[in-house]
C-alpha positions as YAML, in Angstrom:
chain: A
units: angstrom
residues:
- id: 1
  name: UNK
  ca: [-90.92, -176.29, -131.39]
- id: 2
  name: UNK
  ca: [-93.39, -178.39, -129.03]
- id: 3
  name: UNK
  ca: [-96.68, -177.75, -128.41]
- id: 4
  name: UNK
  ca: [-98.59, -178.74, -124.93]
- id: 5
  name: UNK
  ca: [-101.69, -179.13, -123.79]
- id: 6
  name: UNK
  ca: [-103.16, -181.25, -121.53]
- id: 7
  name: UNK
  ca: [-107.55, -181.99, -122.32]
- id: 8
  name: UNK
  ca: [-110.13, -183.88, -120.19]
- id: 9
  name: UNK
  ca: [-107.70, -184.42, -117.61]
- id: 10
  name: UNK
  ca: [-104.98, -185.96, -119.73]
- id: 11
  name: UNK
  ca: [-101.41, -186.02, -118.13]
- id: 12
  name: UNK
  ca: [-97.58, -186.90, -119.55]
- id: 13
  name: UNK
  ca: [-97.21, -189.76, -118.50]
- id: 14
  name: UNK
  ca: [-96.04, -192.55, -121.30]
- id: 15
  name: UNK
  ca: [-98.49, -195.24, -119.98]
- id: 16
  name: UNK
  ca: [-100.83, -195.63, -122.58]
- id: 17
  name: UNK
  ca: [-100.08, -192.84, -124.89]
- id: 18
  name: UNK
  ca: [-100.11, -193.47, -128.82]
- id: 19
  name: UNK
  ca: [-97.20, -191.34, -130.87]
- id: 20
  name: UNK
  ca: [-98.65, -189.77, -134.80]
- id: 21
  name: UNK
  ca: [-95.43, -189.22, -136.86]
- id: 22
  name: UNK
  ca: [-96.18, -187.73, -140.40]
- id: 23
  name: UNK
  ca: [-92.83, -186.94, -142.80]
- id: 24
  name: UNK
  ca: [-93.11, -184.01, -144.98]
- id: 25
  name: UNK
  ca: [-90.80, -182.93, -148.08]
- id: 26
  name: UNK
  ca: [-91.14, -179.47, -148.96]
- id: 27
  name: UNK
  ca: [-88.85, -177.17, -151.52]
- id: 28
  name: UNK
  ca: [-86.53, -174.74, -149.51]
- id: 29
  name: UNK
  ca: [-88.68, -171.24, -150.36]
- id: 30
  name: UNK
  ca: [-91.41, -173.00, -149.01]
- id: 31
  name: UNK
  ca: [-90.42, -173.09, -145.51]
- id: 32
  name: UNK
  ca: [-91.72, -170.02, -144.15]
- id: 33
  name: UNK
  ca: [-95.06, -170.68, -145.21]
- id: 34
  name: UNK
  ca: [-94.99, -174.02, -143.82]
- id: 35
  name: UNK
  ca: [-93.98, -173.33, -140.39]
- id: 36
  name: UNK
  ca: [-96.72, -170.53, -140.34]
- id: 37
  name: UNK
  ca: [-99.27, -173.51, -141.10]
- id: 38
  name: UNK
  ca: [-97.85, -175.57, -138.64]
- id: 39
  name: UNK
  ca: [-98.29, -172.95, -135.82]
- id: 40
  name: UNK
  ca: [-102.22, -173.30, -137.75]
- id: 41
  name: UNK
  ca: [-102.38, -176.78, -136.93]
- id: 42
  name: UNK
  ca: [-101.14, -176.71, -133.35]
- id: 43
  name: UNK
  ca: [-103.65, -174.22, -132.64]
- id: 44
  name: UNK
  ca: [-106.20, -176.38, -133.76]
- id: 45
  name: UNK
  ca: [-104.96, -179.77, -132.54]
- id: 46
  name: UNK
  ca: [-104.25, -178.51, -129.26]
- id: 47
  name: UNK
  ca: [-107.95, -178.24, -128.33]
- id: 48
  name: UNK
  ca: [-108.46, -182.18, -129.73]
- id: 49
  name: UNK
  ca: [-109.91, -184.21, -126.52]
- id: 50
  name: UNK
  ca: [-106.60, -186.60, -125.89]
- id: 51
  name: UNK
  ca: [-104.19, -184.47, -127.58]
- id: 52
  name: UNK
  ca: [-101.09, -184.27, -125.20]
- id: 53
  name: UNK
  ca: [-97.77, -182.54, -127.26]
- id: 54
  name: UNK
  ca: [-96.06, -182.40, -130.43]
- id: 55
  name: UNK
  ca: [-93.15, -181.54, -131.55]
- id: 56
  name: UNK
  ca: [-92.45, -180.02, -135.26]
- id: 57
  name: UNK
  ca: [-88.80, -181.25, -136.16]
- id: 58
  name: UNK
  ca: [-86.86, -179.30, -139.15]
- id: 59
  name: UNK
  ca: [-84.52, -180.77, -141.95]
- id: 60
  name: UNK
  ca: [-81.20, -181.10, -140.85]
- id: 61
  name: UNK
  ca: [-79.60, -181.90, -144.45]
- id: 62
  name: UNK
  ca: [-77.84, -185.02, -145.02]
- id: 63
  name: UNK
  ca: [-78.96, -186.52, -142.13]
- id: 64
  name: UNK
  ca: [-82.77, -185.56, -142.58]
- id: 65
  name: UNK
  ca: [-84.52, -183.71, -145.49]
- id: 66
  name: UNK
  ca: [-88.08, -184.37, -144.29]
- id: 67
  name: UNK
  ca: [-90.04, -181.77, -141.58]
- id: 68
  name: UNK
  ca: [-91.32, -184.13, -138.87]
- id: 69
  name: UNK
  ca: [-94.12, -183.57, -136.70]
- id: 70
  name: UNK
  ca: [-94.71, -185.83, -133.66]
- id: 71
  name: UNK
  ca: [-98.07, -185.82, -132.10]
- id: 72
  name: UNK
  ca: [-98.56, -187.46, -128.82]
- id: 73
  name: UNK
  ca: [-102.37, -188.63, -127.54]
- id: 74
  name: UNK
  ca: [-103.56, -190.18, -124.99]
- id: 75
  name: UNK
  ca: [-104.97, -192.79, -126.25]
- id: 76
  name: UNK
  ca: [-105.39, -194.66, -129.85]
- id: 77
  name: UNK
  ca: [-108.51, -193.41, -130.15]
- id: 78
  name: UNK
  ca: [-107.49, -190.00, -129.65]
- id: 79
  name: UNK
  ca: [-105.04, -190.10, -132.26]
- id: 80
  name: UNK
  ca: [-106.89, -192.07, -135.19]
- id: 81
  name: UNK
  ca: [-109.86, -189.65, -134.52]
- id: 82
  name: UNK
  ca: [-107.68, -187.09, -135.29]
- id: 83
  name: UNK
  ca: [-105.94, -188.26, -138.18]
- id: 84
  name: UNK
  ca: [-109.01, -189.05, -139.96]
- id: 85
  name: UNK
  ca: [-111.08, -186.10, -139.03]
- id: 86
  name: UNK
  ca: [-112.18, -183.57, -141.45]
- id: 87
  name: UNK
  ca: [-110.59, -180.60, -139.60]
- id: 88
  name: UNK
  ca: [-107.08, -181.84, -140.39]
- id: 89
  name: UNK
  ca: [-108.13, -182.76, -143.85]
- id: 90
  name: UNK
  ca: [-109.25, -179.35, -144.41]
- id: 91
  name: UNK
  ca: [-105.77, -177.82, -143.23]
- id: 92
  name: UNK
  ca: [-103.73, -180.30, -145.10]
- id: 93
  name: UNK
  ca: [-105.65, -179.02, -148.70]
- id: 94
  name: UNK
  ca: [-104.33, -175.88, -147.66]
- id: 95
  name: UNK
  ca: [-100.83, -176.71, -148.30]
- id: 96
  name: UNK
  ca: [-101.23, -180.11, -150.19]
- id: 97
  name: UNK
  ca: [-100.09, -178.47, -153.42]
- id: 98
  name: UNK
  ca: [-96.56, -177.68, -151.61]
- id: 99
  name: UNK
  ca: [-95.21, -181.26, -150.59]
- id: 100
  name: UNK
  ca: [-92.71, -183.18, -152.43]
- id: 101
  name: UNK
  ca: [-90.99, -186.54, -151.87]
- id: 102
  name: UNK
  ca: [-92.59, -189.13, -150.17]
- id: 103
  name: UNK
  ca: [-95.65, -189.01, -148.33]
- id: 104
  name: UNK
  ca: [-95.49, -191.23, -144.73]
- id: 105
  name: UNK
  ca: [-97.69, -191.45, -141.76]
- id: 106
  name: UNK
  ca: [-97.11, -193.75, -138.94]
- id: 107
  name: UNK
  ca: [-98.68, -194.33, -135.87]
- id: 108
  name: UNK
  ca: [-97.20, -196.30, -133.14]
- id: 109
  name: UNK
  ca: [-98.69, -197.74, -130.18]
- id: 110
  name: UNK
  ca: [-97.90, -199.73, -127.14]
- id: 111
  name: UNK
  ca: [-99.11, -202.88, -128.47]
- id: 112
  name: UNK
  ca: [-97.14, -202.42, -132.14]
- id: 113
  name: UNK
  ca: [-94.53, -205.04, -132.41]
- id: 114
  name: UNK
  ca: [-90.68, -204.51, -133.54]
- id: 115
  name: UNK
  ca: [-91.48, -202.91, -136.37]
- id: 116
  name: UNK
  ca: [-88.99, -205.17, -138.27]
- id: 117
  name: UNK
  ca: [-91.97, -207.79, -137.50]
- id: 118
  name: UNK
  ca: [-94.98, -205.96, -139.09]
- id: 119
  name: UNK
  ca: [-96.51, -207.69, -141.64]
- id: 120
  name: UNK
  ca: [-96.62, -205.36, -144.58]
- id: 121
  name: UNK
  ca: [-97.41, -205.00, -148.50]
- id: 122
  name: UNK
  ca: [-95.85, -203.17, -151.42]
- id: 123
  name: UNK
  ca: [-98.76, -201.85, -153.46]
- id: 124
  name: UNK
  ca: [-97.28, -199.85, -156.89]
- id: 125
  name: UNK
  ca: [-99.60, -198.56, -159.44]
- id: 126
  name: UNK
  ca: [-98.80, -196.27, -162.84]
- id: 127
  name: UNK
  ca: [-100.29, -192.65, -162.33]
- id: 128
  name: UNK
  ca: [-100.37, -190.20, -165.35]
- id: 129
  name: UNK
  ca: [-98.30, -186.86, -164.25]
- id: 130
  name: UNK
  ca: [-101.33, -184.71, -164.60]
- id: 131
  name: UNK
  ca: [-103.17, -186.98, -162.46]
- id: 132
  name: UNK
  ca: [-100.32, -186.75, -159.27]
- id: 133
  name: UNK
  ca: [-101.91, -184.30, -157.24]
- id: 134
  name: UNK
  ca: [-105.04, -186.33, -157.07]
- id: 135
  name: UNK
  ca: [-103.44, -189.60, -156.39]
- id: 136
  name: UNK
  ca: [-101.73, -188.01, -153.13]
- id: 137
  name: UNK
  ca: [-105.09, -186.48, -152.42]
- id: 138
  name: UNK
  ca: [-105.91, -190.23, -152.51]
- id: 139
  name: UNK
  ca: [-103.61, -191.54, -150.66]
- id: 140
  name: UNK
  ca: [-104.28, -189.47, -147.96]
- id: 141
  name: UNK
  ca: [-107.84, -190.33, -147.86]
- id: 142
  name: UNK
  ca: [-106.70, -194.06, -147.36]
- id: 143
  name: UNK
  ca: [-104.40, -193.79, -144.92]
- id: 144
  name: UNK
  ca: [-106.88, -191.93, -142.71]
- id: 145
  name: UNK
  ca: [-109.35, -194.76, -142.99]
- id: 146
  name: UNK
  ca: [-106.66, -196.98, -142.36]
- id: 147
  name: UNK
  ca: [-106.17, -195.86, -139.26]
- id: 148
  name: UNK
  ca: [-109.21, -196.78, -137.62]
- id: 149
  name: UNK
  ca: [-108.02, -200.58, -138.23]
- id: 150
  name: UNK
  ca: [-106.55, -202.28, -135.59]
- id: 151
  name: UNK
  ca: [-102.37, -202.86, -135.88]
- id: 152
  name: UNK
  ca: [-102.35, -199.92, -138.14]
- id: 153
  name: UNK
  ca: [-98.48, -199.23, -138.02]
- id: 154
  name: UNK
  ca: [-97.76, -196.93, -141.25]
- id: 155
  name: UNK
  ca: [-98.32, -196.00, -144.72]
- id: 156
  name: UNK
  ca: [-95.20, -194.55, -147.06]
- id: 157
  name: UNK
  ca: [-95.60, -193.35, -150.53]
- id: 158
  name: UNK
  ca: [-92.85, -193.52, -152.72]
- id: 159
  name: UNK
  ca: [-92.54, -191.59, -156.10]
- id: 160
  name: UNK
  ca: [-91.03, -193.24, -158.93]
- id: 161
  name: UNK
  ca: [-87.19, -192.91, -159.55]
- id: 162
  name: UNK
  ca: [-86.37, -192.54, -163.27]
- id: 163
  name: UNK
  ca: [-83.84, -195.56, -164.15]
- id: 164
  name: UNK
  ca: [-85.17, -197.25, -160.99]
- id: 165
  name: UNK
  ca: [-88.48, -197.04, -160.02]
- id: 166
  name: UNK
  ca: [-91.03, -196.56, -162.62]
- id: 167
  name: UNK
  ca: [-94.29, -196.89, -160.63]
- id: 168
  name: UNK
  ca: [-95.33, -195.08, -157.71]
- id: 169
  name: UNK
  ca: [-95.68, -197.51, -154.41]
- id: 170
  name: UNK
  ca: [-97.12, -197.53, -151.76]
- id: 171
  name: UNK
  ca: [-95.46, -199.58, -148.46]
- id: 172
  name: UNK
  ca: [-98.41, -199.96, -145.98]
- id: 173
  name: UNK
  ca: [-97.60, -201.65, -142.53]
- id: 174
  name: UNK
  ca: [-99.96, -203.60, -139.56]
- id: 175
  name: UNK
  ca: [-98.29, -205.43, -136.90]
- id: 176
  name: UNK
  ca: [-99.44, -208.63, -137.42]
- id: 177
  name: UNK
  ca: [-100.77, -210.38, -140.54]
- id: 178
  name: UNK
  ca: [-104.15, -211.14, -139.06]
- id: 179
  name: UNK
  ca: [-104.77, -207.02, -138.76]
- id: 180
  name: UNK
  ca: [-103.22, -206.94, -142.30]
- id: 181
  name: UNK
  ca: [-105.75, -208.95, -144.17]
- id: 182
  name: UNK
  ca: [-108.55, -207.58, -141.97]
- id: 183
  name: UNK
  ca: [-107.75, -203.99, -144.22]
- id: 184
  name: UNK
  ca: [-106.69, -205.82, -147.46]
- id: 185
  name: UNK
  ca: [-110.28, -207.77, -147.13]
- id: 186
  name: UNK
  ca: [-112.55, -204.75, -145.76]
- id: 187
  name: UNK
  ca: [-114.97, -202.96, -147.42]
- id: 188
  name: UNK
  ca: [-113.87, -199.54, -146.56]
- id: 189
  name: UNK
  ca: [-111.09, -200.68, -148.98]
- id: 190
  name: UNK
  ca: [-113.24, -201.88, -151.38]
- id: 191
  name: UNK
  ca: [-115.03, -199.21, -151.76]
- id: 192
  name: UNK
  ca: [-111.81, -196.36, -152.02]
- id: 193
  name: UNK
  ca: [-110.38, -198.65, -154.84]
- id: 194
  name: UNK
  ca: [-113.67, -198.22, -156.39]
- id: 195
  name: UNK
  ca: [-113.08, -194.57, -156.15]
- id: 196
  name: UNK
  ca: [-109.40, -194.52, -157.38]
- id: 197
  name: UNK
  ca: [-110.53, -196.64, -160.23]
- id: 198
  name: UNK
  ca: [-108.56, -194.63, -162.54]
- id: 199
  name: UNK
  ca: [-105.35, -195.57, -160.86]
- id: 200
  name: UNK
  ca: [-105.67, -199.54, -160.35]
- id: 201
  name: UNK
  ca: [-105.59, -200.75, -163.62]
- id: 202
  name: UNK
  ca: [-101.97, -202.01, -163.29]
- id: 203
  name: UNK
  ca: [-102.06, -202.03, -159.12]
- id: 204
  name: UNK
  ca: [-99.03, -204.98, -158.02]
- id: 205
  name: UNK
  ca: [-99.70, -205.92, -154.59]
- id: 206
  name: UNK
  ca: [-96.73, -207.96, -153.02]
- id: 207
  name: UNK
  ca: [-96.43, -209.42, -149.37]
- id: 208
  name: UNK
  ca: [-93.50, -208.64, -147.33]
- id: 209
  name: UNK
  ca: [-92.65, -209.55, -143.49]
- id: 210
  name: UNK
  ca: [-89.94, -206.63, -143.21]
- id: 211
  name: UNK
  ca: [-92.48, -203.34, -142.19]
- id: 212
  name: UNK
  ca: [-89.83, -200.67, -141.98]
- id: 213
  name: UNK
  ca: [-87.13, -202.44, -141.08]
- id: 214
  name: UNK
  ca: [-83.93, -203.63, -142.14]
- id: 215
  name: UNK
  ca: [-82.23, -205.96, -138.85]
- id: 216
  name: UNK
  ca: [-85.09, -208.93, -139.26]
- id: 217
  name: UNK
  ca: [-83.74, -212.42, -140.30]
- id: 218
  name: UNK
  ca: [-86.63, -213.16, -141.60]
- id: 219
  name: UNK
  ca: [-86.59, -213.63, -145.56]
- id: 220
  name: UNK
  ca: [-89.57, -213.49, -148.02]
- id: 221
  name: UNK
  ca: [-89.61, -215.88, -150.46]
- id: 222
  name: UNK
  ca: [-88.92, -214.10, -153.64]
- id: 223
  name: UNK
  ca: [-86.56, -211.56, -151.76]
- id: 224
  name: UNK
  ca: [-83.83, -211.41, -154.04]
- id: 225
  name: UNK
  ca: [-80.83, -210.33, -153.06]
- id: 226
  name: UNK
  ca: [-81.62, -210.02, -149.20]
- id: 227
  name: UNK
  ca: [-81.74, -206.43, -148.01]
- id: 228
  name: UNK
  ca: [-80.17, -207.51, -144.52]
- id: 229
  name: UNK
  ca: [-77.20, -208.25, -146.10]
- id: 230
  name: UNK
  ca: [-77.15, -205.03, -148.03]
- id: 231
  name: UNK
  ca: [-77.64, -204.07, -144.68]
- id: 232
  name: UNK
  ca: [-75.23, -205.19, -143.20]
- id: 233
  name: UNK
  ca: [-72.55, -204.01, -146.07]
- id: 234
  name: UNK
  ca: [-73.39, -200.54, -145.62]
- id: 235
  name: UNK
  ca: [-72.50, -200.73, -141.69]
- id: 236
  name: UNK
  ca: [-68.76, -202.30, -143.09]
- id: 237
  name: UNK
  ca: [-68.41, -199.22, -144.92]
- id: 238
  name: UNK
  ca: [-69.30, -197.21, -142.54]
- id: 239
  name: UNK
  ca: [-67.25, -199.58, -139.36]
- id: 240
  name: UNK
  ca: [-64.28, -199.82, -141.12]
- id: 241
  name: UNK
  ca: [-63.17, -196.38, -141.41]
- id: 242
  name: UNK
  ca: [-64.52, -195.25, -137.98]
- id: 243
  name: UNK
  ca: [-62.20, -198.22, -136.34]
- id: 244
  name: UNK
  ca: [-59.12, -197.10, -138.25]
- id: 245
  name: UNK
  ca: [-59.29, -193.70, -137.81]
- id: 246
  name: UNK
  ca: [-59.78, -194.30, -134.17]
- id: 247
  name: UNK
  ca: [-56.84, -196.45, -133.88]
- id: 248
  name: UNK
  ca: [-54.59, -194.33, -136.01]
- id: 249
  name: UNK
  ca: [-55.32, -191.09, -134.59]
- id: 250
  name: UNK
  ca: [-56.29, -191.75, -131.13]
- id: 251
  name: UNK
  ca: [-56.13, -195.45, -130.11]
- id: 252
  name: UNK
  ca: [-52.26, -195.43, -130.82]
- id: 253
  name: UNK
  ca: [-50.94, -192.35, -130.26]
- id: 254
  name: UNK
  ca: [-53.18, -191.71, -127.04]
- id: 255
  name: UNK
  ca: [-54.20, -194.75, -125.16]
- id: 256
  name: UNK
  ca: [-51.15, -197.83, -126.41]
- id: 257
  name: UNK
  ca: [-48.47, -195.13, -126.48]
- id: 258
  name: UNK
  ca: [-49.04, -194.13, -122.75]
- id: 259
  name: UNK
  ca: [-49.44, -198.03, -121.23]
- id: 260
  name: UNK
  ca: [-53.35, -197.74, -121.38]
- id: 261
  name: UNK
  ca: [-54.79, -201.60, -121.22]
- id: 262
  name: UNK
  ca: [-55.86, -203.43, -124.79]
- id: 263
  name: UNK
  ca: [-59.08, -204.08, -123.15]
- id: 264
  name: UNK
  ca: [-59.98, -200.87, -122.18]
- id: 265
  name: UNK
  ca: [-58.92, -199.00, -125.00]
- id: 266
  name: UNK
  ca: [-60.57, -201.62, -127.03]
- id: 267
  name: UNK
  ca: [-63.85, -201.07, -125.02]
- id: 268
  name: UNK
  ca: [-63.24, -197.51, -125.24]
- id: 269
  name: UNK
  ca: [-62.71, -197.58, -129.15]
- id: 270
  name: UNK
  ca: [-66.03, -199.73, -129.44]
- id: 271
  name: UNK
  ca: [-68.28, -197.45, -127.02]
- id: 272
  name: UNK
  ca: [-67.46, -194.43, -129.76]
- id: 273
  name: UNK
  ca: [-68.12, -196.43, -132.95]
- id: 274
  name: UNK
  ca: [-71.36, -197.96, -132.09]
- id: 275
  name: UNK
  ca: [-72.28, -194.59, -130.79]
- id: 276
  name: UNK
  ca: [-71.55, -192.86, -133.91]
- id: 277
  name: UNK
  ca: [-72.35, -195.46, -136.15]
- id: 278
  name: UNK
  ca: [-76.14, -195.78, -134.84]
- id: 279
  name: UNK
  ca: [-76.85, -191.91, -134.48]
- id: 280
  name: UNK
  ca: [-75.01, -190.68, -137.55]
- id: 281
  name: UNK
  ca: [-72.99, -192.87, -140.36]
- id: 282
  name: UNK
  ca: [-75.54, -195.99, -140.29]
- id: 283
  name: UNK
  ca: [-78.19, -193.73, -141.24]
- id: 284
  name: UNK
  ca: [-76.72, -191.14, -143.62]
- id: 285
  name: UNK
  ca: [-75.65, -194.50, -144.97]
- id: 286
  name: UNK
  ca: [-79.33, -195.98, -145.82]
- id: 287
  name: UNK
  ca: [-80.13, -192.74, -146.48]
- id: 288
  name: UNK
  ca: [-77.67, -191.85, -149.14]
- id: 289
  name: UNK
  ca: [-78.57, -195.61, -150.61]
- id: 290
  name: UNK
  ca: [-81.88, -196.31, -149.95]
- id: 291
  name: UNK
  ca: [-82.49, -196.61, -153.66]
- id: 292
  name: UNK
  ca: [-80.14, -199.86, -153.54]
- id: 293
  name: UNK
  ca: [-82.02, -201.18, -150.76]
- id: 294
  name: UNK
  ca: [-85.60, -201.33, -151.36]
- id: 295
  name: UNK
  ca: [-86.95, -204.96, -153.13]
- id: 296
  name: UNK
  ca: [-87.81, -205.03, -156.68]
- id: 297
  name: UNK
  ca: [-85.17, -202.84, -158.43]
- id: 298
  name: UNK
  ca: [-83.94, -204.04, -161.68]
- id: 299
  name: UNK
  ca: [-80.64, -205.87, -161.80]
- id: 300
  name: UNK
  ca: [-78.63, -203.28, -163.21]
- id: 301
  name: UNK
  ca: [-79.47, -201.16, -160.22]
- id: 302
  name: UNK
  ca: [-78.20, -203.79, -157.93]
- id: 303
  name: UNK
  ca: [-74.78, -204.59, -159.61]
- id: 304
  name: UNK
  ca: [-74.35, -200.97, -159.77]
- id: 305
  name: UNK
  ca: [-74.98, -201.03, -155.88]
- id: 306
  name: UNK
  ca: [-72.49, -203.52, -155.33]
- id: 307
  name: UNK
  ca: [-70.14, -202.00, -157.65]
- id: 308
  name: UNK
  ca: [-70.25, -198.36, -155.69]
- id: 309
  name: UNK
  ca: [-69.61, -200.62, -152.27]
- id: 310
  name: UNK
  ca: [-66.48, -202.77, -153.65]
- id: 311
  name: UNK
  ca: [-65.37, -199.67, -154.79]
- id: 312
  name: UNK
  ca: [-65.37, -197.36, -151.35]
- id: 313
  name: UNK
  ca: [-64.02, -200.40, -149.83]
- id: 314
  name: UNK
  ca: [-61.30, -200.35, -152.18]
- id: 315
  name: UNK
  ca: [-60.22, -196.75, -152.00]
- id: 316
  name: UNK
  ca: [-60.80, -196.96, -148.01]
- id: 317
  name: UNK
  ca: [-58.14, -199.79, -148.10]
- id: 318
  name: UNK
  ca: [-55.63, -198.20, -149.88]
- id: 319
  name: UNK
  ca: [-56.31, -195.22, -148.09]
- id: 320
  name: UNK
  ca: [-55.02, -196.92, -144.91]
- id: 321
  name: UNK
  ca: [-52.62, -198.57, -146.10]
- id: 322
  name: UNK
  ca: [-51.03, -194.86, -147.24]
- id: 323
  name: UNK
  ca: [-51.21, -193.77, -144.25]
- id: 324
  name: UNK
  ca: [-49.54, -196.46, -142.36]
- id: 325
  name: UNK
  ca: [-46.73, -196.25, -144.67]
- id: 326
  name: UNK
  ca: [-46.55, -192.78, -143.68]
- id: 327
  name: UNK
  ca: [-45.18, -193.71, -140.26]
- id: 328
  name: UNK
  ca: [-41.38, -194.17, -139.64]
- id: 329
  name: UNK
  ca: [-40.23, -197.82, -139.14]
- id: 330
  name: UNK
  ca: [-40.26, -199.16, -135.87]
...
């Protein structure tokens, strides 16, 4: 559903607008009552000096399992103002208790850079199970103050993954590494660590040039193995089939078989696969192994990555290769 309104004169137009985009995980029977609380907060944020739209996207299982609201404002002011303001915190303790998953907030300006060029930092602290609720409470707190900082690009929190992930971390992003350390070394920062004391004894605070993406060649230094070329693995597995199955069931039969060109079957064949490949398979493909991803799993997890990608190859292979024997000689 989308939202408009247009404040103090504001107007549509792209030039100069900054885009909110907070991902929510809720269970299934709490739908309803979230998208009564979202009709709540566009009430609200409607009447916001800069607010222009937003748009409240649902899950749309495998491909998404987060709601998404977009919030467009006129300016960044606008939108940080908002973010941290104590209206929205007040609305987001009403339904606090009810998300799951990761928590992520990004907010994404005209000046913000590729984000495969942010400068960013993966901060994982232990939290006690009773004390959860709190530390999300927390982490919401900080990524509202972060927001007033200039470059602020995102902030993900990322619950632990039994067998994978045993700490809770944090992946906070500013588009350059000047705006980084002006957060890292603020005292606004300073002083919220003070206040989530309870939660930094162990904190682990490690540098990384990626932000939130995957296609930079850029490689930190104790990046081991590279996540570009996990990367790039997952778009084979995902290429190969799409390029068979298109030449098998359409390429040959439909284009070669009636005296269309190479060429422009070949540039036919490649429009649809890079088409498909970057709106559906590439990202159900991240998606579905984002845990083999990420930096700093243990080994195990990555040989068992590699493992579960040898092996689709495998079966793909021989997959094809029973098919074309399927087809008369000649």
């Amino acid at each position: 559903m989308t939202d408009t309104a247009l404040p103090d004169g504001a107007t549509t137009s792209t030039g100069g607008t900054v885009t909110l985009v907070v991902h929510r995980r809720l269970a299934e029977k709490d739908y309803a009552d979230y998208e009564a609380w979202q009709k709540k907060v566009a009430e609200r944020v409607s009447r916001w000096p800069g607010f222009i739209e937003r748009e409240l996207i649902r899950p749309n299982p495998p491909h998404s399992v987060d709601w998404v609201t977009v919030q467009h404002f006129r300016d960044a002011s606008s939108a940080r103002g908002w973010l941290q303001s104590a209206e929205r915190k007040n609305l987001v303790d009403e339904i606090g208790d009810r998300f799951i998953g990761n928590d992520e907030v990004h907010l994404f300006t005209e000046e913000v850079k590729h984000p495969s060029e942010a400068s960013s930092v993966l901060i994982s602290s232990k939290v006690a199970p009773q004390d959860e609720a709190r530390f999300l409470e927390w982490q919401r707190e900080i990524s509202a103050v972060e927001s007033r900082f200039e470059g602020f690009v995102g902030h993900k929190v990322e619950r632990p993954i039994p067998g994978v992930q045993d700490d809770w971390v944090v992946v906070l992003s500013f588009d350059s590494e000047k705006h980084l350390n002006a957060w890292l070394d603020s005292p606004e920062r300073s002083a919220l660590l003070a206040e989530g004391a309870d939660y930094n004894e162990q904190l682990k605070l490690t540098r990384s040039s990626y932000g939130f993406g995957f296609w930079s060649g850029r490689k930190a230094p104790d990046a081991l193995p590279d996540p570009v070329f996990k990367s790039n693995l997952l778009v084979l597995l995902m290429l190969y089939p799409i390029v068979f199955l298109w030449g098998y069931f359409i390429a040959d039969p439909l284009f070669d078989s009636h005296g269309v060109p190479f060429w422009l079957s070949l540039f036919i064949g490649n429009v649809v696969s890079t088409q498909l490949l970057g709106w559906f398979f590439v990202p159900w493909a991240f998606k579905l192994f984002g845990w083999w991803v990420k930096r700093g799993i243990p080994v195990k997890t990555h040989v068992l990555g590699y493992a579960l990608v040898v092996l689709v190859y495998i079966l793909s292979m021989a997959l094809y290769a029973w098919l074309i024997s399927l087809r008369p000689a000649g």
